[in-house]
One Martini backbone bead per residue (centre of mass of N, CA, C, O) as a GRO file, in nm:
protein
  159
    1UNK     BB    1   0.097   0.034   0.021
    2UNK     BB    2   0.036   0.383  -0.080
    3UNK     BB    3   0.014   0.609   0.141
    4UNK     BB    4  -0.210   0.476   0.293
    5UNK     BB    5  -0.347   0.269   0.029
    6UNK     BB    6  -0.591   0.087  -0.108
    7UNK     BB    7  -0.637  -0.074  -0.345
    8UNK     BB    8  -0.866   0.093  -0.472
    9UNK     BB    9  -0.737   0.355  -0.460
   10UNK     BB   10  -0.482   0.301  -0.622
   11UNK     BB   11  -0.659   0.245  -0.886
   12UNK     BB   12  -0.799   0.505  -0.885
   13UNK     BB   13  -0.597   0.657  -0.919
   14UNK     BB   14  -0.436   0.523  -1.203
   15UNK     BB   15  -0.678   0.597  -1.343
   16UNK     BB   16  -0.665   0.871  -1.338
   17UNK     BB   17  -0.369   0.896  -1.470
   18UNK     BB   18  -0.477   0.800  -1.737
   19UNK     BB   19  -0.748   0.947  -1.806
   20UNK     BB   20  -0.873   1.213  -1.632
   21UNK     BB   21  -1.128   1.056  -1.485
   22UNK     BB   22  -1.303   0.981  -1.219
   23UNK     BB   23  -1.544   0.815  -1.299
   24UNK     BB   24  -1.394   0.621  -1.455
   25UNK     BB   25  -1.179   0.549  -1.217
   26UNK     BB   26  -1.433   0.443  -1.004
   27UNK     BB   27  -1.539   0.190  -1.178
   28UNK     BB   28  -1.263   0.078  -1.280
   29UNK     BB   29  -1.203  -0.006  -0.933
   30UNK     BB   30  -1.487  -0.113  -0.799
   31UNK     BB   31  -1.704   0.057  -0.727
   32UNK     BB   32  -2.011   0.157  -0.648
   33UNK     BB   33  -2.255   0.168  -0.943
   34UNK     BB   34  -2.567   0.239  -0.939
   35UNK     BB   35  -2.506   0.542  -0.964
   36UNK     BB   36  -2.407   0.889  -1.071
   37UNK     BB   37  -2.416   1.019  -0.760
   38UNK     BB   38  -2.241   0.817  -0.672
   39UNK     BB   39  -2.001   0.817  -0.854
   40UNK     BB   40  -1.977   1.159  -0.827
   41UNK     BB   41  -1.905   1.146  -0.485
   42UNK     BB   42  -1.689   0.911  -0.458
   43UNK     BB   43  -1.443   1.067  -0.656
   44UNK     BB   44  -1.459   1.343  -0.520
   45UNK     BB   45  -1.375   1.255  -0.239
   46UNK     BB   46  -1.110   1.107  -0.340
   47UNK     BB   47  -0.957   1.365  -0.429
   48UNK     BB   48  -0.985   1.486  -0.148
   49UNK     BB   49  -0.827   1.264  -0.052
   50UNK     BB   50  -0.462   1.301   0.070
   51UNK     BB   51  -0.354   1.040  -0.027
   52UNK     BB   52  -0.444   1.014  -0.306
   53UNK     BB   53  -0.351   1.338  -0.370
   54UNK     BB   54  -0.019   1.235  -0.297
   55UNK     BB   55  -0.024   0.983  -0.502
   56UNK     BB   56  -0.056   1.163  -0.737
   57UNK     BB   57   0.131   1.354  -0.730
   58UNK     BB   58   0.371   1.161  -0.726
   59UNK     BB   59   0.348   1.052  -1.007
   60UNK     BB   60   0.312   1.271  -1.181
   61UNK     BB   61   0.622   1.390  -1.128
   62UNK     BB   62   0.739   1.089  -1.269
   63UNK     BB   63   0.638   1.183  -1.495
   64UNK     BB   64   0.706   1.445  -1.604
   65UNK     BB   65   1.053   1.374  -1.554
   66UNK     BB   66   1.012   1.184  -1.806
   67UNK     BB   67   0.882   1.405  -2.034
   68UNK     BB   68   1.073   1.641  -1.955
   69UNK     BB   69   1.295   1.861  -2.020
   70UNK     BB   70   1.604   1.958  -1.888
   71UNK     BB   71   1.809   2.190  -1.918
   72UNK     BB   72   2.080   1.976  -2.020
   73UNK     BB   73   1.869   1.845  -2.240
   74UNK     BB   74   1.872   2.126  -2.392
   75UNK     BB   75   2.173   2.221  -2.425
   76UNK     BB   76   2.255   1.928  -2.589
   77UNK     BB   77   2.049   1.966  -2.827
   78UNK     BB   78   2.178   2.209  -2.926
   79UNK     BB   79   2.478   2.123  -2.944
   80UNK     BB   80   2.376   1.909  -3.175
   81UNK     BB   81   2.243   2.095  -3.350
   82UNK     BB   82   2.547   2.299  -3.387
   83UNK     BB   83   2.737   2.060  -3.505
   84UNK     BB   84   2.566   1.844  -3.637
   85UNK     BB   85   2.481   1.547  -3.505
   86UNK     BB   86   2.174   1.565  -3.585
   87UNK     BB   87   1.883   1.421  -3.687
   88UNK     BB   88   1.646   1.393  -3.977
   89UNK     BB   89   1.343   1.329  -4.112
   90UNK     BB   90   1.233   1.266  -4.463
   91UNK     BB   91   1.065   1.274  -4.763
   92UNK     BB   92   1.144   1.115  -5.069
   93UNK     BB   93   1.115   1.132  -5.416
   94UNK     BB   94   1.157   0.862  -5.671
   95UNK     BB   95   0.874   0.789  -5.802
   96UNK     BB   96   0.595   0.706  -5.899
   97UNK     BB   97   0.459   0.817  -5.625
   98UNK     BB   98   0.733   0.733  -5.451
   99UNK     BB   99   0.842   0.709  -5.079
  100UNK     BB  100   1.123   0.795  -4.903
  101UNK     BB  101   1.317   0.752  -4.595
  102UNK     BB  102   1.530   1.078  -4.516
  103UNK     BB  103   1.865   1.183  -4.391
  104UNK     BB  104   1.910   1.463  -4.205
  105UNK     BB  105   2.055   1.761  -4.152
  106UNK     BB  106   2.111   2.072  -4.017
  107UNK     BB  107   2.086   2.357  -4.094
  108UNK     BB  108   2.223   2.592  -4.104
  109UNK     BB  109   2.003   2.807  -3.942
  110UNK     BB  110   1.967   2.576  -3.724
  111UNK     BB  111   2.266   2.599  -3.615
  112UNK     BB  112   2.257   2.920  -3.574
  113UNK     BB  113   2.026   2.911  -3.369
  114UNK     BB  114   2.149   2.734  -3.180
  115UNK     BB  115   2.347   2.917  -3.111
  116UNK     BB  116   2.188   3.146  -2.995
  117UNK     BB  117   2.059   3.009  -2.764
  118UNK     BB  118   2.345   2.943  -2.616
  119UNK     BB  119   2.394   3.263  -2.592
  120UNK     BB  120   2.185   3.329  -2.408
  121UNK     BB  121   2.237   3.092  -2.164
  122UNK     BB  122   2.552   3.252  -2.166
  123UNK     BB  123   2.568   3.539  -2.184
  124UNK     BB  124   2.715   3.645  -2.472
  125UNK     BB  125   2.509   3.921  -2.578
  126UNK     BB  126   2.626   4.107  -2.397
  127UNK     BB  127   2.675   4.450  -2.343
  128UNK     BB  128   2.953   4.588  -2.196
  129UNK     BB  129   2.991   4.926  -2.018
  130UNK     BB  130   3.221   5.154  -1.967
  131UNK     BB  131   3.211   5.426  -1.714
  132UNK     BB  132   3.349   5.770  -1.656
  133UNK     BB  133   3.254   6.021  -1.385
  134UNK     BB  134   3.307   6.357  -1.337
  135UNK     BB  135   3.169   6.495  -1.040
  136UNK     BB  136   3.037   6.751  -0.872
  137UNK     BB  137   2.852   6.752  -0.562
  138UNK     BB  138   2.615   6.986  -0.425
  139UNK     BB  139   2.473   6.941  -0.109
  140UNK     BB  140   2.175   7.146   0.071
  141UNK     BB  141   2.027   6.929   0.192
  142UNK     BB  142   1.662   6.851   0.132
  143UNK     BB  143   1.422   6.808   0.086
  144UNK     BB  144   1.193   6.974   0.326
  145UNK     BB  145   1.416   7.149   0.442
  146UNK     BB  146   1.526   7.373   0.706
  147UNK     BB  147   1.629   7.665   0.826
  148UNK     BB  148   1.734   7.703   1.136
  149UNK     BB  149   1.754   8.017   1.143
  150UNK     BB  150   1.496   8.108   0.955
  151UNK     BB  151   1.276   7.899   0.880
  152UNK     BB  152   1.338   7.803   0.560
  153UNK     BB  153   1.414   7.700   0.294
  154UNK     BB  154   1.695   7.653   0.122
  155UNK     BB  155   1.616   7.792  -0.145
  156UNK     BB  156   1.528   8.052   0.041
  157UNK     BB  157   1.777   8.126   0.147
  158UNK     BB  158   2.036   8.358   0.326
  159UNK     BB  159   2.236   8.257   0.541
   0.00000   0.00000   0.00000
């Protein structure tokens, strides 16, 4: 038992993440299914209970790193398209309409649209620029200071 479910628990979990139908995975995990309000109550509770609900979102998330790709294989594959390692298939006309599939390499363009994508993850075309300047700064109090001798603002005083 996973997360603390039953058997039935846990079949409605894996057919909800098959499915993505609540009442189609609790009729088909065996519960009793007289009518549509039962089994409509029934998936609905299912859902809402934490074991359930965090049994499925554990299988989700290891569907998910399973299906998603990660960043390093992310940058892996603009690599090889970048050097043309990678390849496609295509079809070609052979003639009398028949078509054969074949390997292509990717194209300049490919290659190198793949070659700025991996330079702006490697922050390469950032244009940095140095400045130096002098320049003297005479601050006068802040706005809104009075000045302490005549309690004017100091842009109008005159002491």
């Amino acid at each position: 038992m996973d997360h603390g479910l039953n058997e039935r628990q846990k079949r409605f979990a894996d057919y909800f993440i098959e499915t993505g139908n609540a009442t189609e995975a609790y009729r088909r995990a065996g519960y009793d299914c007289k009518s549509d309000s039962i089994v409509s109550a029934g998936s609905s509770r299912l859902l809402k209970n934490v074991n359930v609900s965090a049994y499925i979102d554990s299988r989700m998330s290891d569907v998910d790193s399973k299906r998603i790709a990660d960043g390093n294989e992310v940058l892996e594959f603009l690599t090889s398209v970048m050097r043309g390692e990678a390849t496609g298939k295509t079809l070609r006309g052979v003639g009398m309409g028949e078509q054969v599939i074949s390997t292509i390499e990717p194209s300049i363009g490919e290659r190198i649209n793949a070659g700025i994508q991996l330079g702006k993850r490697h922050r390469l075309w950032i244009e940095r620029q140095e400045n130096e300047t002098t320049a003297n700064v005479t601050i006068n109090g802040s706005i809104g200071d009075t000045c302490p001798d005549c309690n004017k603002h100091y842009r109008e005083c005159e002491c």
